[in-house]
GUGUBA-166778 format. One record per residue (C-alpha): x, y, z. Coordinates in steps of 0.05 Angstrom, whole numbers, padded with zeros to 5 digits, always signed. Layout:
residues N
XYZ/...
END
This chain:
residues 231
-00089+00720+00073/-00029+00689+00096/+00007+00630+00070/-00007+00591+00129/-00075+00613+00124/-00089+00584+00052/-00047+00517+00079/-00101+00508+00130/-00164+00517+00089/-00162+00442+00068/-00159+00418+00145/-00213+00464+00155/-00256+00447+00107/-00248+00371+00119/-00263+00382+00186/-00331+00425+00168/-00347+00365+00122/-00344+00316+00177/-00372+00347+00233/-00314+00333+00269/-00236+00323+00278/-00202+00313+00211/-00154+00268+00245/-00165+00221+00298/-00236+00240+00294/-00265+00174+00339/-00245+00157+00399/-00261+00151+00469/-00259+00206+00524/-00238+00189+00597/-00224+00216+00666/-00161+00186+00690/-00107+00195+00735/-00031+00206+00718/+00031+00184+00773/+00096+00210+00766/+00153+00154+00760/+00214+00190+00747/+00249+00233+00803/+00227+00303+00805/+00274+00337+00779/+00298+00291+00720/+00271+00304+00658/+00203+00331+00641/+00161+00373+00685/+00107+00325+00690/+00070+00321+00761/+00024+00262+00791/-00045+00288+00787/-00123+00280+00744/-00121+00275+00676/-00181+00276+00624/-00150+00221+00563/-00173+00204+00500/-00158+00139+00458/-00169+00156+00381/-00159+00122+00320/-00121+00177+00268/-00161+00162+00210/-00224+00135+00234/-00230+00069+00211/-00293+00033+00225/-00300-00024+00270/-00241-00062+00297/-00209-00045+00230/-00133-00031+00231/-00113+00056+00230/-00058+00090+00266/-00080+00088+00343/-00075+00154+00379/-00068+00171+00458/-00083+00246+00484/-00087+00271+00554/-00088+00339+00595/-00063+00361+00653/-00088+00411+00696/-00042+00481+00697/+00010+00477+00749/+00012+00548+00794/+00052+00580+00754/+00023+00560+00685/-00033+00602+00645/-00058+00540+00610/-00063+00465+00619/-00006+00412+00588/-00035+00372+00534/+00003+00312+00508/-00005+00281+00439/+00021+00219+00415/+00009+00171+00362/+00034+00095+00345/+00097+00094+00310/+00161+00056+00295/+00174-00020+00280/+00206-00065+00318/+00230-00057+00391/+00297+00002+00367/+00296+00068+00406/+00334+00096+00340/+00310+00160+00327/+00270+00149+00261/+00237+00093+00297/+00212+00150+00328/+00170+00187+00280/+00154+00128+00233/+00076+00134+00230/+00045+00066+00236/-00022+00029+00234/-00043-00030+00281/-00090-00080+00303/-00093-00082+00365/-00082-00026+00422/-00016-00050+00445/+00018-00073+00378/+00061-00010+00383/+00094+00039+00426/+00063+00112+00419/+00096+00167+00403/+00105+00245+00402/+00135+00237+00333/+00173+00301+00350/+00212+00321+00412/+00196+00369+00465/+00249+00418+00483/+00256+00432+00559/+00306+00465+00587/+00359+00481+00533/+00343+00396+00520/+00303+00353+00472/+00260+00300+00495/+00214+00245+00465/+00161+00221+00498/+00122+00152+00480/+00075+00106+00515/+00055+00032+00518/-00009+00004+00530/-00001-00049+00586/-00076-00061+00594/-00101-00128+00545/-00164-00085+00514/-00209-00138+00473/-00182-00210+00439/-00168-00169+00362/-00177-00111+00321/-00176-00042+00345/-00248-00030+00376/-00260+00028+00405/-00316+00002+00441/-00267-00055+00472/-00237+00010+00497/-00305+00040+00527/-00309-00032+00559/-00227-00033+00593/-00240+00037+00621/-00303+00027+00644/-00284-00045+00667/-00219-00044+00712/-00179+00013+00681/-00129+00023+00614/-00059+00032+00641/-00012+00066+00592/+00066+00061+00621/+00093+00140+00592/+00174+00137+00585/+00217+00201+00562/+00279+00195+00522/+00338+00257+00529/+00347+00258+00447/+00384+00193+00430/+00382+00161+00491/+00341+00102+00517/+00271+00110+00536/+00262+00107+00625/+00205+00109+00657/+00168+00172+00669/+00101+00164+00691/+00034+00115+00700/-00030+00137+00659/-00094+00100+00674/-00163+00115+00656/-00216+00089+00697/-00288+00130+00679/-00305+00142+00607/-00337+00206+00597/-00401+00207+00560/-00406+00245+00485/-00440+00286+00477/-00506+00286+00427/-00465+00314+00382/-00418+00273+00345/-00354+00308+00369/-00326+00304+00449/-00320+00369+00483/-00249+00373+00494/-00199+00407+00446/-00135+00376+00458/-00072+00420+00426/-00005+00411+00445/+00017+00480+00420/-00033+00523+00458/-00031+00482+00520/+00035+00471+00539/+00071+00465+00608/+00122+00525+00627/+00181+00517+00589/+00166+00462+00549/+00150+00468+00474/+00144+00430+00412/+00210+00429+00382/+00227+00449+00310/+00201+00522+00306/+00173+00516+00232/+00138+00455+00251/+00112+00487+00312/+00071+00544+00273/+00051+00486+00218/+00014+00449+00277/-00016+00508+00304/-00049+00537+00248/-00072+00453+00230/-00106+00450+00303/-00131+00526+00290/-00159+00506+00223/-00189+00436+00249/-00231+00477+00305/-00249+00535+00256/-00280+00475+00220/-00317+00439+00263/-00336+00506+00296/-00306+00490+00360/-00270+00537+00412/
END
Protein backbone atom coordinates (compact mmCIF):
# COMPACT_ATOMS: atom_id res chain seq x y z
CA UNK A 1 0.00 0.00 0.00
CA UNK A 2 1.28 3.26 -0.66
CA UNK A 3 2.05 6.03 1.68
CA UNK A 4 -0.58 8.13 0.40
CA UNK A 5 -2.74 5.30 0.57
CA UNK A 6 -2.37 4.68 4.47
CA UNK A 7 -2.66 8.83 4.72
CA UNK A 8 -6.12 8.51 3.30
CA UNK A 9 -7.60 5.67 5.29
CA UNK A 10 -8.62 8.11 8.13
CA UNK A 11 -10.64 10.45 5.55
CA UNK A 12 -12.05 7.42 4.34
CA UNK A 13 -13.09 5.96 7.18
CA UNK A 14 -14.61 9.21 8.60
CA UNK A 15 -16.40 9.56 5.64
CA UNK A 16 -17.88 5.72 5.83
CA UNK A 17 -18.79 6.65 9.44
CA UNK A 18 -20.89 9.55 8.42
CA UNK A 19 -22.55 8.58 5.53
CA UNK A 20 -21.27 11.38 3.90
CA UNK A 21 -18.53 14.15 3.13
CA UNK A 22 -15.96 14.29 5.94
CA UNK A 23 -15.67 17.93 5.30
CA UNK A 24 -18.21 20.33 4.40
CA UNK A 25 -20.59 17.51 4.66
CA UNK A 26 -24.10 19.91 4.76
CA UNK A 27 -24.90 22.16 2.56
CA UNK A 28 -27.16 23.18 -0.08
CA UNK A 29 -27.11 22.17 -3.83
CA UNK A 30 -28.15 24.70 -6.60
CA UNK A 31 -28.51 25.31 -10.29
CA UNK A 32 -27.11 28.65 -11.03
CA UNK A 33 -25.73 30.67 -13.61
CA UNK A 34 -22.06 32.11 -13.81
CA UNK A 35 -21.17 35.68 -16.05
CA UNK A 36 -17.91 36.44 -16.97
CA UNK A 37 -16.63 40.05 -15.75
CA UNK A 38 -13.13 40.22 -16.65
CA UNK A 39 -12.04 40.63 -20.39
CA UNK A 40 -11.53 37.46 -22.15
CA UNK A 41 -8.37 37.07 -22.36
CA UNK A 42 -7.13 38.41 -18.87
CA UNK A 43 -6.60 36.07 -16.40
CA UNK A 44 -8.38 32.81 -15.84
CA UNK A 45 -10.16 30.87 -18.44
CA UNK A 46 -13.44 31.18 -16.94
CA UNK A 47 -16.50 31.51 -19.49
CA UNK A 48 -20.21 32.93 -18.77
CA UNK A 49 -22.38 29.90 -18.75
CA UNK A 50 -24.78 27.21 -16.07
CA UNK A 51 -23.34 26.27 -13.16
CA UNK A 52 -24.61 23.58 -10.50
CA UNK A 53 -23.24 25.41 -6.75
CA UNK A 54 -23.17 24.29 -3.47
CA UNK A 55 -23.06 26.37 -0.15
CA UNK A 56 -21.51 24.06 2.67
CA UNK A 57 -20.51 24.50 6.06
CA UNK A 58 -16.71 22.66 6.45
CA UNK A 59 -17.42 21.04 9.57
CA UNK A 60 -21.03 20.68 9.83
CA UNK A 61 -22.17 22.54 12.59
CA UNK A 62 -25.75 22.31 13.47
CA UNK A 63 -28.18 25.03 13.15
CA UNK A 64 -27.16 28.61 12.53
CA UNK A 65 -24.08 27.67 14.62
CA UNK A 66 -20.73 29.35 13.57
CA UNK A 67 -18.15 26.68 11.16
CA UNK A 68 -15.98 27.63 8.27
CA UNK A 69 -18.51 28.45 5.32
CA UNK A 70 -17.74 26.79 2.06
CA UNK A 71 -18.74 27.76 -1.78
CA UNK A 72 -18.35 25.01 -4.68
CA UNK A 73 -19.47 25.20 -8.24
CA UNK A 74 -18.96 23.36 -11.71
CA UNK A 75 -18.75 24.34 -14.91
CA UNK A 76 -19.61 22.55 -17.83
CA UNK A 77 -16.33 21.28 -20.10
CA UNK A 78 -15.42 23.84 -22.58
CA UNK A 79 -14.78 22.03 -26.35
CA UNK A 80 -11.69 21.28 -25.88
CA UNK A 81 -11.80 19.99 -22.24
CA UNK A 82 -12.33 16.10 -21.20
CA UNK A 83 -13.89 17.08 -17.87
CA UNK A 84 -15.86 19.88 -16.24
CA UNK A 85 -14.01 22.91 -14.03
CA UNK A 86 -14.88 22.61 -10.51
CA UNK A 87 -14.03 25.42 -8.15
CA UNK A 88 -13.52 25.15 -4.37
CA UNK A 89 -13.25 27.74 -1.96
CA UNK A 90 -13.66 28.27 1.60
CA UNK A 91 -13.88 31.49 4.12
CA UNK A 92 -10.59 32.70 5.09
CA UNK A 93 -8.48 35.69 6.18
CA UNK A 94 -9.25 38.59 8.68
CA UNK A 95 -9.71 41.87 8.02
CA UNK A 96 -10.10 43.50 4.58
CA UNK A 97 -5.69 42.85 3.44
CA UNK A 98 -5.17 41.06 0.13
CA UNK A 99 -1.68 39.91 1.80
CA UNK A 100 -1.00 36.63 0.86
CA UNK A 101 -1.45 34.74 4.24
CA UNK A 102 -4.74 36.50 4.49
CA UNK A 103 -5.19 34.22 1.90
CA UNK A 104 -5.09 30.81 3.29
CA UNK A 105 -5.98 31.69 6.90
CA UNK A 106 -8.88 29.20 7.51
CA UNK A 107 -11.69 30.95 9.30
CA UNK A 108 -15.11 30.36 10.91
CA UNK A 109 -18.19 32.78 10.74
CA UNK A 110 -21.61 33.68 11.52
CA UNK A 111 -23.05 34.74 9.01
CA UNK A 112 -22.66 33.99 5.06
CA UNK A 113 -21.01 37.20 4.19
CA UNK A 114 -18.71 37.83 7.33
CA UNK A 115 -15.76 36.80 5.04
CA UNK A 116 -14.29 36.70 1.70
CA UNK A 117 -13.91 33.00 0.34
CA UNK A 118 -11.06 31.62 -0.70
CA UNK A 119 -9.06 28.99 -2.79
CA UNK A 120 -6.60 28.89 0.01
CA UNK A 121 -4.10 27.91 -2.70
CA UNK A 122 -3.43 29.40 -6.12
CA UNK A 123 -4.15 28.08 -9.48
CA UNK A 124 -1.41 28.13 -11.94
CA UNK A 125 -2.42 29.16 -15.51
CA UNK A 126 -0.34 29.82 -17.96
CA UNK A 127 3.28 29.81 -16.60
CA UNK A 128 1.14 32.25 -13.67
CA UNK A 129 -0.36 31.85 -10.24
CA UNK A 130 -3.68 33.00 -9.40
CA UNK A 131 -6.04 33.21 -6.36
CA UNK A 132 -9.37 33.15 -6.65
CA UNK A 133 -12.01 34.29 -3.75
CA UNK A 134 -15.57 35.28 -3.62
CA UNK A 135 -17.99 37.51 -1.62
CA UNK A 136 -21.38 36.88 -0.84
CA UNK A 137 -23.38 40.07 -1.83
CA UNK A 138 -26.82 38.51 -1.24
CA UNK A 139 -28.17 39.41 2.77
CA UNK A 140 -29.14 35.48 3.46
CA UNK A 141 -31.19 35.41 6.94
CA UNK A 142 -30.87 38.28 10.06
CA UNK A 143 -27.83 35.80 12.05
CA UNK A 144 -26.11 32.67 12.29
CA UNK A 145 -25.16 30.54 9.48
CA UNK A 146 -28.48 28.61 8.46
CA UNK A 147 -28.36 26.63 5.81
CA UNK A 148 -31.90 26.66 5.46
CA UNK A 149 -31.75 30.71 5.30
CA UNK A 150 -29.74 29.58 2.29
CA UNK A 151 -32.47 27.08 0.82
CA UNK A 152 -34.84 30.16 1.39
CA UNK A 153 -32.27 33.16 -0.65
CA UNK A 154 -31.93 30.70 -3.61
CA UNK A 155 -35.16 29.69 -3.76
CA UNK A 156 -36.38 33.29 -3.00
CA UNK A 157 -34.68 35.90 -5.41
CA UNK A 158 -31.26 34.40 -5.97
CA UNK A 159 -27.62 34.24 -3.85
CA UNK A 160 -25.16 36.41 -5.77
CA UNK A 161 -21.53 35.65 -5.04
CA UNK A 162 -19.10 38.54 -6.75
CA UNK A 163 -15.78 35.89 -7.88
CA UNK A 164 -12.43 38.15 -8.17
CA UNK A 165 -8.88 36.62 -9.25
CA UNK A 166 -5.69 37.90 -7.93
CA UNK A 167 -2.16 37.45 -10.35
CA UNK A 168 0.00 36.19 -7.03
CA UNK A 169 0.46 39.38 -4.92
CA UNK A 170 -1.56 41.56 -6.61
CA UNK A 171 -4.99 43.03 -5.79
CA UNK A 172 -8.05 41.10 -6.22
CA UNK A 173 -10.39 42.53 -9.78
CA UNK A 174 -13.31 41.38 -10.70
CA UNK A 175 -13.74 38.20 -12.54
CA UNK A 176 -17.06 37.00 -12.70
CA UNK A 177 -20.95 37.03 -11.23
CA UNK A 178 -22.20 33.68 -9.56
CA UNK A 179 -25.86 33.51 -8.67
CA UNK A 180 -27.96 30.62 -7.74
CA UNK A 181 -31.50 30.82 -8.30
CA UNK A 182 -33.17 26.89 -8.07
CA UNK A 183 -32.07 24.72 -5.24
CA UNK A 184 -31.81 21.23 -6.24
CA UNK A 185 -33.56 18.72 -4.18
CA UNK A 186 -31.38 15.87 -2.01
CA UNK A 187 -31.72 13.20 -2.48
CA UNK A 188 -33.33 10.45 0.14
CA UNK A 189 -30.12 9.77 0.95
CA UNK A 190 -28.32 11.96 3.16
CA UNK A 191 -25.49 12.94 0.70
CA UNK A 192 -26.19 15.32 -2.75
CA UNK A 193 -25.28 13.66 -5.93
CA UNK A 194 -22.58 15.74 -7.07
CA UNK A 195 -18.84 15.05 -6.38
CA UNK A 196 -17.17 18.26 -6.63
CA UNK A 197 -13.03 17.85 -6.94
CA UNK A 198 -10.95 20.42 -8.07
CA UNK A 199 -8.10 18.07 -9.05
CA UNK A 200 -10.00 15.72 -11.31
CA UNK A 201 -12.09 18.42 -12.85
CA UNK A 202 -10.07 21.02 -13.91
CA UNK A 203 -10.22 23.51 -16.89
CA UNK A 204 -7.32 23.06 -19.72
CA UNK A 205 -4.33 24.37 -18.38
CA UNK A 206 -5.22 25.30 -15.18
CA UNK A 207 -4.15 23.29 -12.06
CA UNK A 208 -3.86 23.43 -8.45
CA UNK A 209 -0.60 24.79 -7.71
CA UNK A 210 2.04 23.30 -5.37
CA UNK A 211 2.61 19.77 -6.90
CA UNK A 212 2.90 17.83 -3.43
CA UNK A 213 -0.15 19.45 -2.33
CA UNK A 214 -1.85 18.62 -5.50
CA UNK A 215 -1.48 14.61 -5.03
CA UNK A 216 -2.34 15.23 -1.05
CA UNK A 217 -5.85 16.59 -2.24
CA UNK A 218 -6.38 14.02 -4.65
CA UNK A 219 -5.91 11.04 -2.82
CA UNK A 220 -8.21 13.16 0.38
CA UNK A 221 -11.17 13.60 -2.35
CA UNK A 222 -10.32 9.84 -3.61
CA UNK A 223 -10.45 8.58 -0.05
CA UNK A 224 -13.65 10.78 0.98
CA UNK A 225 -15.71 9.05 -2.10
CA UNK A 226 -14.19 5.54 -1.41
CA UNK A 227 -15.88 6.25 1.91
CA UNK A 228 -19.06 7.29 1.39
CA UNK A 229 -19.13 4.85 -1.60
CA UNK A 230 -19.58 7.41 -4.10
CA UNK A 231 -18.27 7.63 -7.78
Amino acid sequence: MRASDLAGLPIAAGAALRHRRLFHPAGVLANGSIERLAPPTDGLPVESGTVVGRVSKAVGTPGALPDAAGLAWRMPPNPFAATPWDVLLVTAGFGSADAVPNRVLLRAVSTWSAAPYSSLLPLEHAGELWWVRARCSTPIGTTGLSLAAVREAIDGDGVRFDIEQARGRAEFEPLAALTLTDVIPAPEQHDDDVSFDPVRHSAPNVQIWPDWFRSFRAMAYRSSREGRGAE
